[in-house]
C-alpha positions as a printed Julia matrix, in Angstrom:
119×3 Matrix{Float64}:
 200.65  44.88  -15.17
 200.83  41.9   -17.08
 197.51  39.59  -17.65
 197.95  36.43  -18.83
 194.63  35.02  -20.4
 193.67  31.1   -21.12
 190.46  29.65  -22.22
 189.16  26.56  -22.8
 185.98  25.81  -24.98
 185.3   29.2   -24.56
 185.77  32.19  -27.49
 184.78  35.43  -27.06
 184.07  38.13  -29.72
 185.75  41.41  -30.16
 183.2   43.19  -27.93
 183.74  40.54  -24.63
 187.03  41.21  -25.18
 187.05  44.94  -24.52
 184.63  44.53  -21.88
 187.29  41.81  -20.13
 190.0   44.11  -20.4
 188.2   47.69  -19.06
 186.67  44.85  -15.99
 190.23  43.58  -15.19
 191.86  47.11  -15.78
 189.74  48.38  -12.85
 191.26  45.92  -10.32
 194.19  48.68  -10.69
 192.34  51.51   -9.4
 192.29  49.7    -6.22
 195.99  49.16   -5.65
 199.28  50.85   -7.24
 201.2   47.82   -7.03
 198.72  45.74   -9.69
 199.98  48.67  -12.29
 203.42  47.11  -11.65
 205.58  45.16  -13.75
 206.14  42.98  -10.8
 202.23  41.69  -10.76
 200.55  38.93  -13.15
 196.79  38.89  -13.46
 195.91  35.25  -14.78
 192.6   34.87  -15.99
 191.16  31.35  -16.87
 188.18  30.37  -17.79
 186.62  26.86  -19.22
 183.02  25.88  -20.45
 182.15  22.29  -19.01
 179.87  20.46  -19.38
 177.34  19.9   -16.47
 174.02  19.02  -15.77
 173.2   23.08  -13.89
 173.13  26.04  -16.6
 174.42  28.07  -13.9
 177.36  26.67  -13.27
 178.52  26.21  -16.85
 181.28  28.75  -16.95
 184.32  28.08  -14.18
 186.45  31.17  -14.31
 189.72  31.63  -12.41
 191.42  34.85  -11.53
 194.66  34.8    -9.76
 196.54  37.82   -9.08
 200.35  37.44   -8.19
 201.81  40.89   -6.57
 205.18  41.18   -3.96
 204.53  38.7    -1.4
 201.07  37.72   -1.76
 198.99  35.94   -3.96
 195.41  36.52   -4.02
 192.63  34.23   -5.54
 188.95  34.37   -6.59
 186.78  31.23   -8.69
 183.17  31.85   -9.91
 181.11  29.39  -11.81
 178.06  30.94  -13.55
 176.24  30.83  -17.2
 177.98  33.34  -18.76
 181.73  34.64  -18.75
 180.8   38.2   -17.75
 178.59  36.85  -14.69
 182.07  34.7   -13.54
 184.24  37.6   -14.52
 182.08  40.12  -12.18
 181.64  38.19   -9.36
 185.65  37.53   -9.43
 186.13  40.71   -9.32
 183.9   41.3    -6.81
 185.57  38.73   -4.63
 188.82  40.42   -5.49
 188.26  43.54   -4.59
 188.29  43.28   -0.48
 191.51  41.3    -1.08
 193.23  43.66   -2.85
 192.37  46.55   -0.49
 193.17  44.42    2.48
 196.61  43.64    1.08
 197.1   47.36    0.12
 196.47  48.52    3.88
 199.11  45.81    5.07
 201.6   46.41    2.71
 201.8   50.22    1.67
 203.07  53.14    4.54
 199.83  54.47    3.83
 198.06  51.96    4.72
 200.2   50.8     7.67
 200.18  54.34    8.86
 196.38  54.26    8.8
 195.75  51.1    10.84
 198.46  52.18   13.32
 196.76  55.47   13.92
 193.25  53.97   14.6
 194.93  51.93   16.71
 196.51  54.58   19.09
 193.22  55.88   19.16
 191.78  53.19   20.2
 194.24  52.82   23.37
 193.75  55.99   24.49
 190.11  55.49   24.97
């Protein structure tokens, strides 16, 4: 897995850090293929300027695996707030693409499927 990370107007100490990394290292207990070296986790995030405290933060997380790219934006006051609710956006992509794109998966929808026929 390789994460690529950019900020702007944003620094984070040593502690945010390790909490950014254990946050994004979970979005590989979802799906084997983020562990690859074929995916790229790229996280940005920018401070700007605006006239809502809320929406201070923009944070961008884009993950690149085999054959599908999956996105998720937050804007919130604080960089763990963005980072979380990313992640939570994240996390029904990344199972979706893992049941269309791994036998298990596949296997899975096609038997609920035939099951569903037969009634």
């Amino acid at each position: 897995m390789n994460v690529q990370h950019f900020e702007k107007g944003l620094h984070y100490n040593d502690r945010e850090l390790l909490i950014f990394a254990k946050k994004i290292g979970k979005l590989a207990t979802y799906c084997q293929r983020v562990k690859d070296a074929s995916s790229l986790i790229r996280v940005e995030a920018e401070r700007r300027p605006t006239k809502k405290d809320n929406d201070q933060v923009k944070m961008m997380i884009t993950v690149d695996l085999p054959k599908k790219q999956l996105r998720a934006e937050s804007r919130r006051k604080n960089p763990i707030d963005a980072l979380d609710r990313c992640i939570e956006k994240l996390e029904p992509q990344i199972k979706r693409y893992k049941e269309t794109t791994t036998r298990f998966g596949r296997a899975k929808i096609d038997a609920s499927r035939r099951r569903g026929s037969e009634a």
